[in-house]
LOZA-874436 format. One record per residue (C-alpha): z, x, y; residue in three letters; residue number from 1. Coordinates in Angstrom, 3 decimals, decimal comma, padded with zeros to 6 digits. Layout:
BEGIN
        up      east     north  code  pos
         Z         X         Y   ALA  NUM
...
***
This chain:
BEGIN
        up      east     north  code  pos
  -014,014  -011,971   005,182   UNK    1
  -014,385  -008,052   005,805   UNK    2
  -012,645  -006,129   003,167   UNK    3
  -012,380  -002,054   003,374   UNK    4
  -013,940  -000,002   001,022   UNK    5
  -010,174   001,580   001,040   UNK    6
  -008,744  -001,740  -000,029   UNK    7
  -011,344  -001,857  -002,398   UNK    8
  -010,697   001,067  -004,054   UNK    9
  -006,978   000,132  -004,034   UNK   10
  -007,571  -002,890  -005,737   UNK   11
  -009,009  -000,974  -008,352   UNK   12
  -005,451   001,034  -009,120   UNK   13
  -002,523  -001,213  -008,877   UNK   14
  -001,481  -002,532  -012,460   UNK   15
   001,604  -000,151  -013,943   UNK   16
   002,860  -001,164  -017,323   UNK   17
   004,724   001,027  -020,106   UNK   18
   006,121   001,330  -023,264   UNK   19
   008,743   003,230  -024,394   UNK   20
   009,373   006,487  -025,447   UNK   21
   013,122   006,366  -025,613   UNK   22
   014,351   007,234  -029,087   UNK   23
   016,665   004,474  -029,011   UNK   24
   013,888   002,367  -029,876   UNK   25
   012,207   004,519  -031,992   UNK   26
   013,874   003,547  -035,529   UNK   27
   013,541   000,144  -034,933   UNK   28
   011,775  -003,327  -033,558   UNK   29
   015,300  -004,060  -032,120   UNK   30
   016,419  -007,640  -031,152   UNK   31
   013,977  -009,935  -030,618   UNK   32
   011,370  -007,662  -031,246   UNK   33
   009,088  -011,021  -032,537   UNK   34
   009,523  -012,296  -029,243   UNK   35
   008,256  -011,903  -025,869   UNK   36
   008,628  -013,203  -022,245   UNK   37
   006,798  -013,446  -019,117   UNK   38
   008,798  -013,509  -015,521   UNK   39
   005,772  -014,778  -013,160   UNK   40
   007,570  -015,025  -009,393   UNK   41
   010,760  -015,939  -011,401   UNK   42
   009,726  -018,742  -013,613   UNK   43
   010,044  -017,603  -017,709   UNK   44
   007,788  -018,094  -020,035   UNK   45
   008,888  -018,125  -023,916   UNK   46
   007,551  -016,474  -026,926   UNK   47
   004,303  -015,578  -025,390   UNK   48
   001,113  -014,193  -027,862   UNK   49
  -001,981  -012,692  -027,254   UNK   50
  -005,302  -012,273  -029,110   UNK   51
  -004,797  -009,027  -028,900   UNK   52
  -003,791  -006,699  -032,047   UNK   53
  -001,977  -002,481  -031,076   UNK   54
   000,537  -000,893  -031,165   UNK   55
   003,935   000,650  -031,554   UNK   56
   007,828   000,922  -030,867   UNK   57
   009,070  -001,950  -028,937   UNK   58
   011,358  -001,061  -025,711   UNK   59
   014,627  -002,294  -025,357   UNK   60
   014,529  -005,723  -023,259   UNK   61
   014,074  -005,591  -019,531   UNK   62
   017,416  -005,782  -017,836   UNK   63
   016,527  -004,988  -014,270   UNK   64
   014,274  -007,306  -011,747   UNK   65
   012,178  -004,091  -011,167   UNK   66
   010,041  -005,704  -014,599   UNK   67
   008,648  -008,816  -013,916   UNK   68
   006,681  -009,047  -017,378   UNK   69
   007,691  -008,061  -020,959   UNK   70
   004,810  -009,752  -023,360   UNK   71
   005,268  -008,855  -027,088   UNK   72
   001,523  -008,310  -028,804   UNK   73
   001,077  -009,334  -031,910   UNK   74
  -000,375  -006,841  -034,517   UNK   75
  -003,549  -007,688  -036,623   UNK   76
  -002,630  -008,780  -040,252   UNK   77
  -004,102  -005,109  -041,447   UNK   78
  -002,151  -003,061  -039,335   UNK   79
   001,084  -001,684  -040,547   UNK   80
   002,225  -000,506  -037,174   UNK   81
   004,925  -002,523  -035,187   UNK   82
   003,972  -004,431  -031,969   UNK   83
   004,198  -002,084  -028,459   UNK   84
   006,043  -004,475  -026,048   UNK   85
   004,264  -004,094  -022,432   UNK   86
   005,809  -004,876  -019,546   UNK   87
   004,573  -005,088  -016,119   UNK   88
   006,501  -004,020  -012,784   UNK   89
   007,798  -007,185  -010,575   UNK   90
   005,930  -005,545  -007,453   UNK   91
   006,076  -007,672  -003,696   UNK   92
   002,675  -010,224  -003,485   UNK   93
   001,564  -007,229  -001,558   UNK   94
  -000,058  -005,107  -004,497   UNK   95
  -002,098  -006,698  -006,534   UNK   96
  -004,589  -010,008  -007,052   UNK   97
  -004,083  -011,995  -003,930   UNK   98
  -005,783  -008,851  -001,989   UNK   99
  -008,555  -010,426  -003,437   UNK  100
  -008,495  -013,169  -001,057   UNK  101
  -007,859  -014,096   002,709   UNK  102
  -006,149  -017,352   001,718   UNK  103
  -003,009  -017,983  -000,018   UNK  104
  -003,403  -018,014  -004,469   UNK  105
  -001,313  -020,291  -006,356   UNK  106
   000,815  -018,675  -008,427   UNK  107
  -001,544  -017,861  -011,681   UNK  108
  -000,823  -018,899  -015,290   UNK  109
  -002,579  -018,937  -018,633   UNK  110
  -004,405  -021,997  -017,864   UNK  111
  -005,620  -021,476  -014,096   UNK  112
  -006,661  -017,158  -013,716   UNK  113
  -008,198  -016,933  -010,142   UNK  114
  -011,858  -015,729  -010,991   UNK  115
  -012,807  -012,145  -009,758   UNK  116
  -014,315  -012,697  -006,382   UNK  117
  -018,450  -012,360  -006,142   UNK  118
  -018,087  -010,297  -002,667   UNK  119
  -020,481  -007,150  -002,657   UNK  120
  -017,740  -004,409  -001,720   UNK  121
  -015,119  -005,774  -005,108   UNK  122
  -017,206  -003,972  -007,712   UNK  123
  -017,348  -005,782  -010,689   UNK  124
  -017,796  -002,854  -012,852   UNK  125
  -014,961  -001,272  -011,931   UNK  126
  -012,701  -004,046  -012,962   UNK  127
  -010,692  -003,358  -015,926   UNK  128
  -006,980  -003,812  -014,557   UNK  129
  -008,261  -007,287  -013,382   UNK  130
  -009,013  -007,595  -017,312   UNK  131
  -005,593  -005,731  -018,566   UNK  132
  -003,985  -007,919  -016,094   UNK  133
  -005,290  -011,109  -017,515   UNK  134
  -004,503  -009,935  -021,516   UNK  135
  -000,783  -010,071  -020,289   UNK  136
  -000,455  -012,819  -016,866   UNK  137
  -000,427  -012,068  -013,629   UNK  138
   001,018  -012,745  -010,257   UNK  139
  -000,516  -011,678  -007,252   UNK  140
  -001,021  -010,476  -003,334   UNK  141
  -003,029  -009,980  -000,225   UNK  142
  -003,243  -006,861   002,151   UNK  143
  -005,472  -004,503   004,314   UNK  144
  -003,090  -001,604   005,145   UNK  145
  -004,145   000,444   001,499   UNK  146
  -003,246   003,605   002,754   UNK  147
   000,174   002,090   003,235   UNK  148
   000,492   000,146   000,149   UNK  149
   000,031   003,545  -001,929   UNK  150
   002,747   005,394   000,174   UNK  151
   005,217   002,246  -000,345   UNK  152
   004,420   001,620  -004,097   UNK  153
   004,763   005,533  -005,050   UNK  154
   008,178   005,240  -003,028   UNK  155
   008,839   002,001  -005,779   UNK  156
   007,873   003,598  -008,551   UNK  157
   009,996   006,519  -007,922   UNK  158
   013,208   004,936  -007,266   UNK  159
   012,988   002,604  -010,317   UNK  160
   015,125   004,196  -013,372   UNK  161
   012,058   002,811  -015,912   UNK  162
   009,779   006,083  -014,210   UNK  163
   012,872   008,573  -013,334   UNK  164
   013,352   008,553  -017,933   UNK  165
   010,122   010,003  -018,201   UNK  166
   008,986   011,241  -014,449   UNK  167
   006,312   008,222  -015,552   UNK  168
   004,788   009,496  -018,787   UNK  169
   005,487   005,669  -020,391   UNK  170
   003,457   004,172  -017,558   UNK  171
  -000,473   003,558  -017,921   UNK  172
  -002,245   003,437  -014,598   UNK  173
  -005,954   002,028  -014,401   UNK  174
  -007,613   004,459  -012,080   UNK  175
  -011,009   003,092  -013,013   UNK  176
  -013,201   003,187  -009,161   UNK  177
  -013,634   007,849  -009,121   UNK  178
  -012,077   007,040  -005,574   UNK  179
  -008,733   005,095  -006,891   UNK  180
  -005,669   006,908  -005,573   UNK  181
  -007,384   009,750  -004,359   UNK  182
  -005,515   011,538  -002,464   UNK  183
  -002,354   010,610  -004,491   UNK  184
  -003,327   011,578  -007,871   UNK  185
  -001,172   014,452  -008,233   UNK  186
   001,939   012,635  -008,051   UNK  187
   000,832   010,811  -011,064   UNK  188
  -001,001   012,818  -013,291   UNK  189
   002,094   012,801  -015,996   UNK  190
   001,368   008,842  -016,786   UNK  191
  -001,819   007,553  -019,029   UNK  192
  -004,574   006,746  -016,826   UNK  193
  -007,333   004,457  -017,511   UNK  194
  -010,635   005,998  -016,272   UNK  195
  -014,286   005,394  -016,723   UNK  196
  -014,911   009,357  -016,659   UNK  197
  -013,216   012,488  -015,574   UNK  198
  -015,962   013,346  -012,892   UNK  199
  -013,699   013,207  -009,552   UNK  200
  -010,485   014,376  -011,671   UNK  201
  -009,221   018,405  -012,090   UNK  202
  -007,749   018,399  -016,041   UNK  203
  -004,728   018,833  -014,518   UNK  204
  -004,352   015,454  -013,436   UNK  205
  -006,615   013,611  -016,029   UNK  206
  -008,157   014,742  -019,697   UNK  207
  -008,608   013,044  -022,896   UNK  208
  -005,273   014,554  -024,373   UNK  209
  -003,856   011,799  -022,180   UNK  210
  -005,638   009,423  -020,703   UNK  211
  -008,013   006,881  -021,864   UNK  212
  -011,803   006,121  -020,625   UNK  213
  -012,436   002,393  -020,210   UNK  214
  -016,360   000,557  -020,168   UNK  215
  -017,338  -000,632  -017,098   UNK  216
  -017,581  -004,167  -016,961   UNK  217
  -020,817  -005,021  -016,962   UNK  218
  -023,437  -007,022  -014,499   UNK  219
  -025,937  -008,025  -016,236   UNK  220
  -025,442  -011,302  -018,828   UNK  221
  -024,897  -010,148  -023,103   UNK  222
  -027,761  -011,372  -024,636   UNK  223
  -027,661  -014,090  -026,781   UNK  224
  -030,861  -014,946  -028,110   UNK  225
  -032,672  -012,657  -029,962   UNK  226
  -031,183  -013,412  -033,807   UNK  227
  -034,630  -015,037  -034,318   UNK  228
  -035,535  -013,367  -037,723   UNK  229
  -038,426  -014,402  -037,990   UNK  230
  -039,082  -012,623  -034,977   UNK  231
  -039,708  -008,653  -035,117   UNK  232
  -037,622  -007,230  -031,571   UNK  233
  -039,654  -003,853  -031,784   UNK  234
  -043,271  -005,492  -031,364   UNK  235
  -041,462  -007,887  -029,014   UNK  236
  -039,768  -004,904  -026,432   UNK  237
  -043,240  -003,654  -024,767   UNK  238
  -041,695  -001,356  -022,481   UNK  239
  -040,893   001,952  -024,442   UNK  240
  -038,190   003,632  -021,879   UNK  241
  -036,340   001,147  -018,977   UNK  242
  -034,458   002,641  -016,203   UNK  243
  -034,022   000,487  -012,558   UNK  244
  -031,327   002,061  -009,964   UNK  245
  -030,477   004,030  -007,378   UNK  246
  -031,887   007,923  -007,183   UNK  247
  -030,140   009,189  -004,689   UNK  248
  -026,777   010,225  -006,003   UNK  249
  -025,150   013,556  -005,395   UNK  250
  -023,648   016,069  -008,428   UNK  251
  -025,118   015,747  -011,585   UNK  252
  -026,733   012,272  -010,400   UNK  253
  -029,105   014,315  -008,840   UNK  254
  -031,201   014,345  -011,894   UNK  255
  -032,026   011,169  -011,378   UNK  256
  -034,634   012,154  -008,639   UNK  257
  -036,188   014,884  -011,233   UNK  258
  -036,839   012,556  -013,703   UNK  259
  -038,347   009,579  -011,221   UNK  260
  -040,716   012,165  -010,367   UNK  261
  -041,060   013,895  -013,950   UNK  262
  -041,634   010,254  -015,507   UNK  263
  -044,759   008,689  -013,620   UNK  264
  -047,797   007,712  -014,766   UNK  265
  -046,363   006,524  -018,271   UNK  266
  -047,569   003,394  -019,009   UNK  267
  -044,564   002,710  -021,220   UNK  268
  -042,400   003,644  -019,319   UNK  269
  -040,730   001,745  -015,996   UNK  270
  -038,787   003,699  -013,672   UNK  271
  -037,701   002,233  -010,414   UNK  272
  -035,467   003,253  -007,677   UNK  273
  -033,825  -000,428  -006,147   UNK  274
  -030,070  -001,675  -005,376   UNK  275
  -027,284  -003,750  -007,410   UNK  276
  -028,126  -007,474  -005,492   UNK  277
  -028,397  -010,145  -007,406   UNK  278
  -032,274  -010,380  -007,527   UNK  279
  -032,208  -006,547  -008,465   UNK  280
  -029,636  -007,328  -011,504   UNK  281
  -032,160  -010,184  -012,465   UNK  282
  -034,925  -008,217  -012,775   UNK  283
  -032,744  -005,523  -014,810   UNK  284
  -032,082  -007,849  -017,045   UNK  285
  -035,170  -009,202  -017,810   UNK  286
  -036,230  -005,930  -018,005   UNK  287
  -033,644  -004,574  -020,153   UNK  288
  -034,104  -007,217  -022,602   UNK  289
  -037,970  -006,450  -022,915   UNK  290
  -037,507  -002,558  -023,383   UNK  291
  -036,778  -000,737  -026,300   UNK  292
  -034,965   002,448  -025,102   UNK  293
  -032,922   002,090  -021,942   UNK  294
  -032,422   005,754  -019,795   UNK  295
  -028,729   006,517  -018,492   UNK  296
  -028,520   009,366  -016,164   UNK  297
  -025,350   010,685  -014,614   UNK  298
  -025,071   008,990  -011,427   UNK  299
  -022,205   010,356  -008,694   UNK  300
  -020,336   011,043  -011,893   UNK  301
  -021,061   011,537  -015,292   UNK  302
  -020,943   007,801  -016,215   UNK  303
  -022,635   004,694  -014,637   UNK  304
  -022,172   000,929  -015,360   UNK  305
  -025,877   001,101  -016,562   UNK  306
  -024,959   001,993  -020,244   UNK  307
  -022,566  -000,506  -020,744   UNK  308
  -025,543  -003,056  -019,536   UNK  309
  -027,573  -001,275  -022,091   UNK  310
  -025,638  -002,472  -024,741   UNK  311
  -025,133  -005,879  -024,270   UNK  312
  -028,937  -006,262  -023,865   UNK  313
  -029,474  -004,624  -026,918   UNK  314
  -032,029  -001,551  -025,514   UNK  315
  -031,188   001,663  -027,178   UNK  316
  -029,274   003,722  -024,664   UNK  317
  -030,955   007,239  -023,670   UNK  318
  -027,956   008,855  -022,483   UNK  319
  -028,850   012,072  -020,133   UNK  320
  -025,399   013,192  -019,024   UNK  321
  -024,203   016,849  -020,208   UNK  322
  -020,615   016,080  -019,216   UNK  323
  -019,886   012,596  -020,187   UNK  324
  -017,025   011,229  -022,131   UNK  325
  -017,490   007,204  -023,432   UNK  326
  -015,379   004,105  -024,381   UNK  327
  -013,481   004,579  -027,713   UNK  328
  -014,987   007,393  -029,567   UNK  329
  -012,348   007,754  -031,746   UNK  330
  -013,598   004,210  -033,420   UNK  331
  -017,310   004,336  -032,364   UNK  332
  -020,274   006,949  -033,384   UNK  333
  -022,550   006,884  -030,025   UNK  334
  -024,959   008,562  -032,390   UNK  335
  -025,254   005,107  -034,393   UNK  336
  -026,630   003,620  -031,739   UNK  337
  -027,433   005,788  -028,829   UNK  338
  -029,971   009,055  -028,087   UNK  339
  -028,197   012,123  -026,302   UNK  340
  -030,674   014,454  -024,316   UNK  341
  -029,081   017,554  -022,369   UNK  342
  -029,915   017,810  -018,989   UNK  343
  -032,667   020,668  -019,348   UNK  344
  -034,267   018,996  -022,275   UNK  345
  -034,907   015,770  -020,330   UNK  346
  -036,490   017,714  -017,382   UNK  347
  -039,045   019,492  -019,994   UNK  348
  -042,358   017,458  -019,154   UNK  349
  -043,141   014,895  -021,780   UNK  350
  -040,106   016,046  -024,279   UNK  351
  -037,978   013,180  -023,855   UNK  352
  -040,994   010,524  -023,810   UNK  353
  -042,688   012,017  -026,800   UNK  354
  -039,772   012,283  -028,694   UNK  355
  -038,846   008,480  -028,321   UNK  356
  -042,706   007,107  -029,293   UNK  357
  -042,291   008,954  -032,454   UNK  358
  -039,195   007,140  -033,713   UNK  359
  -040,139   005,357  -036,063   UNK  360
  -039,247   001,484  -036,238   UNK  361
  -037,098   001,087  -038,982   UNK  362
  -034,841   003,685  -037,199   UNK  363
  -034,941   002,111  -033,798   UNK  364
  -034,078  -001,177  -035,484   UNK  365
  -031,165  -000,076  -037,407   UNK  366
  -030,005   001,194  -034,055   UNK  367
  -030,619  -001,810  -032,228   UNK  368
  -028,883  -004,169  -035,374   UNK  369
  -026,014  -001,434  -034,862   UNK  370
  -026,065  -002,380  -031,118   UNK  371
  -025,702  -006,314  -032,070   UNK  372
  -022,707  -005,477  -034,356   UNK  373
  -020,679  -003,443  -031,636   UNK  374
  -021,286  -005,033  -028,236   UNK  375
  -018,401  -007,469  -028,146   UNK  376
  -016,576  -004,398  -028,483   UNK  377
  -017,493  -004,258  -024,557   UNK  378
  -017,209  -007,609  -023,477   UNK  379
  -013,951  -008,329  -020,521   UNK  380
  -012,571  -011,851  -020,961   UNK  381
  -009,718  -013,726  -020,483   UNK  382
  -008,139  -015,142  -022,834   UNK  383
  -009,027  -011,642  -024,715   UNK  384
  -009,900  -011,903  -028,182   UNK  385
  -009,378  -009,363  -031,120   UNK  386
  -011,843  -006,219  -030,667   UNK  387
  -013,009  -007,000  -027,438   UNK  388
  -012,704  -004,506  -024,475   UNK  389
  -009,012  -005,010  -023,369   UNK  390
  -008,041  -004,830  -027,038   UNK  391
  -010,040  -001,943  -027,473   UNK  392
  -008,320  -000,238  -024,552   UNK  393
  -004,727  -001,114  -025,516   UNK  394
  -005,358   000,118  -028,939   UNK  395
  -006,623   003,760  -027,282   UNK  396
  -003,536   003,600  -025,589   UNK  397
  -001,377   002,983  -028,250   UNK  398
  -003,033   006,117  -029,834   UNK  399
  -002,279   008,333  -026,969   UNK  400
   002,151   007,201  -027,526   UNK  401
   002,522   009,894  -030,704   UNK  402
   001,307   012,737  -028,072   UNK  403
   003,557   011,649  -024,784   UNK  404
   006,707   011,184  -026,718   UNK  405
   005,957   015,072  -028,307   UNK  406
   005,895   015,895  -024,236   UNK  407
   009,387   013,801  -023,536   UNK  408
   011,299   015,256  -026,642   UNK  409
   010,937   018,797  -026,018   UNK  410
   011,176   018,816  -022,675   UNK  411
   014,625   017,188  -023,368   UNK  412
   015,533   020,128  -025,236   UNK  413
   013,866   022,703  -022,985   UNK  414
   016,559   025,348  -022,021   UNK  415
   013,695   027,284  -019,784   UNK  416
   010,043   026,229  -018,247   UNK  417
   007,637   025,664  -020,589   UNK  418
   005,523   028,273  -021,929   UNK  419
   002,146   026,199  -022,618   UNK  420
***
């Protein structure tokens, strides 16, 4: 099978789901707001729950075929916020998981999930709606034409009444591939997108008033084994600074070349330049796992799927990225668990290498116990489970709902164009 990068990149922006900003719902969980149901190619599914624990006001239910999922998400025993109600758009076969495959998909359900695909163009790392998908069931499609599929869904979207209330400000769009929707972006930079950075996007069309960065999933396997205490992790992790990638990227990835050049000769320190195959994620890995301090430079943009592999291995991340924004910072300190070097202090000969060898162990290994305690909040799975990733996003989103229905109530009382 020969898939286009386009398609590719297509794949990676389908899934539209919202929640309402109507203030009809707004005083209220409204009828059956316990309750939620599933339409999966027409067949219903009752009274559906997920692991997952958000959110807020529940929409009124779905009256119009144009929704083909309404899932109700249970809230956490600690949270005193009602449950958002998500629903999903009942789009043709042609948008979304069956262009994962040249053969026909049986229609998916909780029990069989069609696995993401190991082809080398479907980049893993980019595939959070795949994940936000799963956390409320799917249905799915197959097709090359991607140029065509964006012109024909933006013509859905804007005839259905659910994005003319709100010009699609109750609509959350993953947009995690920096190519997704590229040249369409404008004509939907009013909904919530799901990003990994803001690298390829103007503020005008993404910024974190808004939208909502998302990990990458990552490559290499979470670590599992090292809760030996009788074992000490610091003496254990020879290698003092890890990096293994590419070092050819344009904008600020370009730094990566400086510091391959800047960081020979260390003994302690392994820098290599090699590709994502699977003997090249083995050996990161591996080498991940025996490192203490793990280097993240800004790759084509200012994130990279390399600090999110960090993580679940456990090797303090070295983040060297002057204009990157992370995962769920309104919940997480970085600080905790990361080092931040600017761009000009990393390229100072032997700053950033000295600095790490004098940390002292006690502080790398409350760092790296910190790590332990708040990788799962970075793990994608299906069926999703409280705190993981896709929970983690939803709640984000559900934090971003007070600010968007400000935006819809006064431009419903507007009398002239806005002055901000």
């Amino acid at each position: 099978m020969t898939i286009g990068k386009a398609v590719v990149i297509f794949v990676l922006s389908v899934l539209f789901i919202t929640y309402s900003l109507t203030s009809n719902s707004i005083g209220g969980s409204g009828s059956g707001s316990g309750r939620g149901f599933l339409l999966l190619g027409g067949s219903r599914v009752d009274d559906l729950k997920s692991h997952l624990s958000f959110f807020s006001r529940p929409p009124p239910p779905p009256t119009s075929s144009s929704l083909s999922l309404s899932l109700s998400l249970s809230c956490s025993s600690t949270s005193s916020s009602p449950p958002l109600r998500v629903f999903m758009y009942n789009l043709s076969n042609t948008f979304n998981l069956a262009m994962l495959s040249p053969t026909p998909i049986p229609n998916p359900n909780p029990n069989h999930l069609p696995p993401w695909p190991p082809h080398p163009l479907l980049q893993q790392q980019h595939s959070v709606e795949y994940w936000m998908m799963a956390s409320l069931f799917y249905h799915n499609a197959f097709n090359h034409n991607s140029e065509a599929l964006r012109v024909d869904l933006l013509a859905f979207l804007r005839k259905s009444k659910y994005w003319q209330r709100t010009c699609g400000r109750d609509h959350v769009i993953p947009m995690h591939h920096p190519n997704a929707f590229r040249f369409l972006r404008q004509q939907l930079n009013a909904s919530i997108l799901i990003v990994a950075d803001f690298g390829r996007f103007p503020p005008s069309i993404a910024n974190l008033h808004k939208d909502v960065v998302a990990p990458y999933k990552h490559v290499v396997e979470s670590f599992m084994d090292d809760d030996d205490d009788s074992l000490n992790p610091f003496k254990l992790r020879t290698t003092l600074l890890f990096f293994r990638g590419r070092t050819v990227r344009k904008s600020e990835g370009k730094v990566r070349r400086k510091l391959e050049k800047l960081l020979k000769g260390y003994e302690d320190v392994h820098f290599e330049a090699s590709y994502a195959t699977a003997e090249g994620i083995n050996a990161s890995t591996q080498g991940m796992r025996s490192s203490k301090f793990c280097l993240h430079p800004a790759g084509d943009t200012p994130s990279s799927n390399r600090l999110f592999d960090a993580i679940v291995s456990h090797c303090v991340p070295v983040i060297v990225s002057d204009h990157i924004e992370l995962p769920f910072e309104s919940e997480l300190d970085y600080t905790e668990f990361s080092l931040f070097f600017s761009v000009n202090e990393a390229l100072v000969p032997g700053y950033m290498v000295e600095h790490l060898r004098k940390i002292p162990e006690s502080e790398w290994l409350k760092m790296w116990g910190r790590l332990k305690e708040i990788s799962h909040h970075f793990e994608y799975q299906f069926p999703p489970k409280k705190d993981d990733a896709v929970n983690m996003i939803w709640r984000q989103v559900r934090s971003k709902v007070p600010g968007e229905r400000l935006v819809v109530n006064r431009k419903r009382r507007l009398m002239i164009p806005d002055w901000w």
